[in-house]
C-alpha atoms as one frame of an Amber mdcrd trajectory, in Angstrom:
protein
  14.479 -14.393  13.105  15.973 -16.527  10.304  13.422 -17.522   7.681  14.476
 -21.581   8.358  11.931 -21.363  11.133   9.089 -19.555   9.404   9.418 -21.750
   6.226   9.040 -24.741   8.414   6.204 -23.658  10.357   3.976 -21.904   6.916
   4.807 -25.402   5.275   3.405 -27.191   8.021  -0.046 -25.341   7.821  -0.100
 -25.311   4.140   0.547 -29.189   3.900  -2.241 -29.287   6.802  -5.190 -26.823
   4.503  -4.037 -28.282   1.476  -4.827 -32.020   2.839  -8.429 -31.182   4.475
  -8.701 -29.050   1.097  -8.166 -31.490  -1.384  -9.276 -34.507   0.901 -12.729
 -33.726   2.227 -14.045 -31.329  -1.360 -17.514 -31.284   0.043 -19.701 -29.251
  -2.930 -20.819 -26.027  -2.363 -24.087 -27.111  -0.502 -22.531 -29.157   1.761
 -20.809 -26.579   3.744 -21.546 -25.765   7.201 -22.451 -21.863   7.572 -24.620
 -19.882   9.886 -28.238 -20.589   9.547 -29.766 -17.974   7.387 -32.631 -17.435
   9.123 -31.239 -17.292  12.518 -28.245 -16.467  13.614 -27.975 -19.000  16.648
 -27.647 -21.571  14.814 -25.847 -23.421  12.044 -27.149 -24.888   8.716 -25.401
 -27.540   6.612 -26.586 -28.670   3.074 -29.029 -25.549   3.684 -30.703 -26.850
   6.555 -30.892 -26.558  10.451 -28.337 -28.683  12.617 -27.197 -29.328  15.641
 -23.962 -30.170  16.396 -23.607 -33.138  18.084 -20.535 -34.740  19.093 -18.005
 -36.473  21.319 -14.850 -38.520  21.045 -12.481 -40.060  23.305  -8.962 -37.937
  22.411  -8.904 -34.335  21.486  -6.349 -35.529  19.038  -8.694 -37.975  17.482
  -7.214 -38.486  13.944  -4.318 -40.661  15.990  -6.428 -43.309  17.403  -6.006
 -46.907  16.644  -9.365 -47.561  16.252 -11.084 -44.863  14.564 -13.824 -46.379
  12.255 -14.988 -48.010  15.296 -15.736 -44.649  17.517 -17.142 -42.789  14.814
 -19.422 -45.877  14.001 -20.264 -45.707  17.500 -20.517 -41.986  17.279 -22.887
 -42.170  14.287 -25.292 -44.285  15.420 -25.847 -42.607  18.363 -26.593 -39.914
  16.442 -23.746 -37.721  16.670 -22.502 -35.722  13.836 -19.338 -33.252  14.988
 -16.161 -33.788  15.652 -12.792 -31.483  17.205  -9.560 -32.467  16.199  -6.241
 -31.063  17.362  -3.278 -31.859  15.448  -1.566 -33.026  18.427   1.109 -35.687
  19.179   1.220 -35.875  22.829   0.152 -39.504  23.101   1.526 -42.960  23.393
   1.762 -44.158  19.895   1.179 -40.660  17.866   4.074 -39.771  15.503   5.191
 -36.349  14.552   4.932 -34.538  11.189   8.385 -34.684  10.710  10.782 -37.447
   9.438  13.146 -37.940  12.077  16.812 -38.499  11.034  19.661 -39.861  13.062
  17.724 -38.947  16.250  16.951 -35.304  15.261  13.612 -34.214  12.729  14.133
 -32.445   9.541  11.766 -30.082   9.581  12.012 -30.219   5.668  10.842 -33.587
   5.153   7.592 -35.142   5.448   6.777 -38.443   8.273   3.602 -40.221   6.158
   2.303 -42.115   8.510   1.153 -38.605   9.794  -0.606 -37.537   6.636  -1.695
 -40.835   6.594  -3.681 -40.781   9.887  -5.006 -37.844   9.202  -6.043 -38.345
   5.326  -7.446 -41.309   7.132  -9.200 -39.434   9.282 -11.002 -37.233   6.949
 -11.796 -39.631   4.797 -13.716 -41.315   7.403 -15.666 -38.686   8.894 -16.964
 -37.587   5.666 -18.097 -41.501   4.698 -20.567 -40.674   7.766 -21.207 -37.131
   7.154 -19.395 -36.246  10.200 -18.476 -32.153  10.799 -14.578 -31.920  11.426
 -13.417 -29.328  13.149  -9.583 -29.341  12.383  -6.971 -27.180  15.225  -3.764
 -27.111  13.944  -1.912 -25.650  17.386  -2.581 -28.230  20.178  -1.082 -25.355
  22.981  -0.372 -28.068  25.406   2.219 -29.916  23.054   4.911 -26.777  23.025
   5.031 -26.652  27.242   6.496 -28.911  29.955   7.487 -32.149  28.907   5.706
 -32.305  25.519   7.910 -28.437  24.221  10.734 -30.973  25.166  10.197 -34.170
  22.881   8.729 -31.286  19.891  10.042 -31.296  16.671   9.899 -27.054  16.746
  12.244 -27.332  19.883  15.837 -26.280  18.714  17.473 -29.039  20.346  14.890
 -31.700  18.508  15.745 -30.785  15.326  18.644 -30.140  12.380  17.135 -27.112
  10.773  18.174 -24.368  13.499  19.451 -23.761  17.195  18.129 -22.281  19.846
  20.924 -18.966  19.450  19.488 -18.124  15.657  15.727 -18.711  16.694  15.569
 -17.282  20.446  13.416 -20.371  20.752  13.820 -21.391  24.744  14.929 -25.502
  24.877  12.762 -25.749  28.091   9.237 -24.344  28.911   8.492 -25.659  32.529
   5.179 -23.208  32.543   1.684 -23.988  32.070   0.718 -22.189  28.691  -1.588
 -20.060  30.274   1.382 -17.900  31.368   2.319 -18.057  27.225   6.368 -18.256
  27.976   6.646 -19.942  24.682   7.993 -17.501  22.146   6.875 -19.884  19.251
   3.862 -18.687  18.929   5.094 -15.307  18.832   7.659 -16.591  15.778   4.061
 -17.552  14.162   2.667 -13.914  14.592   6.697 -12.614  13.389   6.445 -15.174
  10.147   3.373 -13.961   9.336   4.500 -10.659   8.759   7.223 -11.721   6.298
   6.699 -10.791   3.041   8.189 -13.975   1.107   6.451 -15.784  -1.061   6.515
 -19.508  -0.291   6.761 -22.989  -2.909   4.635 -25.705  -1.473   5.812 -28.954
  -2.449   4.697 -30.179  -5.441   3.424 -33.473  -3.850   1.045 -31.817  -2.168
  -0.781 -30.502  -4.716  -1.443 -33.646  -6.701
């Protein structure tokens, strides 16, 4: 498997760590961790919690009005959040720049990075728990695999003949006959040493 594909997909959750890295910075005590003295539960700023949370997308970091449903969710006492990376939605953009109909897996879209810089911002003004998934499994079958950046035919940085990446997925991912995720497991067994970007370091 060419390395194209592997650079694009180690940049992509690099950029994604680095951002919740240098974004949120909690101090040491405000990490969440197992409860020292019991296991069941979880402790944050060295005390018992309980997760509490809700939200009205899985993909919440993409919603128009986000302040206003984790206002909601604060004051009703909630304090947890999950949040896929997804795209899947009506009005969610991509990673990716798009160029002359095609992305370039190589360049940046900011309005993503903006959402979700937004987004953790946000939830730590209200000492909100993020829970961050990177894969959303759902986006890379059926109809979403086909309007995916990572599809071959989406993008300028490979073909479907140099990645054995399939153009169509009409399974539900259950039956995992997406070999992306198996070009994950391949990539991370490369030895290469990757450059991030200097822009995302500063």
């Amino acid at each position: 498997m060419p390395l194209r594909i592997g650079h694009a997909i180690w940049t992509f959750l690099i950029a994604a760590c680095i951002t919740g890295t240098v974004l949120s910075a909690p101090p040491e005590k405000a990490e969440i961790d197992i409860y020292n003295n019991n296991a069941r539960y979880w402790q944050y700023e060295g005390k018992p919690v309980l997760l509490l949370g809700g939200s009205v997308e899985d993909n919440l970091f993409q919603i128009k009005d986000l302040e206003k449903h984790l206002g909601t969710l604060a004051k009703a006492g909630g304090n947890y959040v999950r949040c896929t990376m997804s795209c899947r939605d009506e009005g969610n953009v991509w990673p990716f720049k798009k160029v002359g109909g095609r992305y370039n897996l190589e360049k940046w879209n900011p309005e993503f990075w903006r959402r979700f810089e937004n987004f953790l911002k946000e939830t730590s003004k209200r000492d909100v728990i993020a829970q961050i998934e990177i894969w959303a499994t759902f986006d890379y079958y059926r109809d979403l695999w086909t309007a995916n950046p990572f599809n071959p035919k989406n993008n300028v940085n490979y073909t479907a003949q140099e990645t054995g990446l399939p153009i169509k997925v009409p399974t539900h991912p259950v039956r995992t006959d997406n070999d992306f995720f198996r070009s994950i497991t391949a990539v991370n067994n490369h030895k290469k040493v990757l450059q991030i970007p200097a822009t995302l370091c500063g």
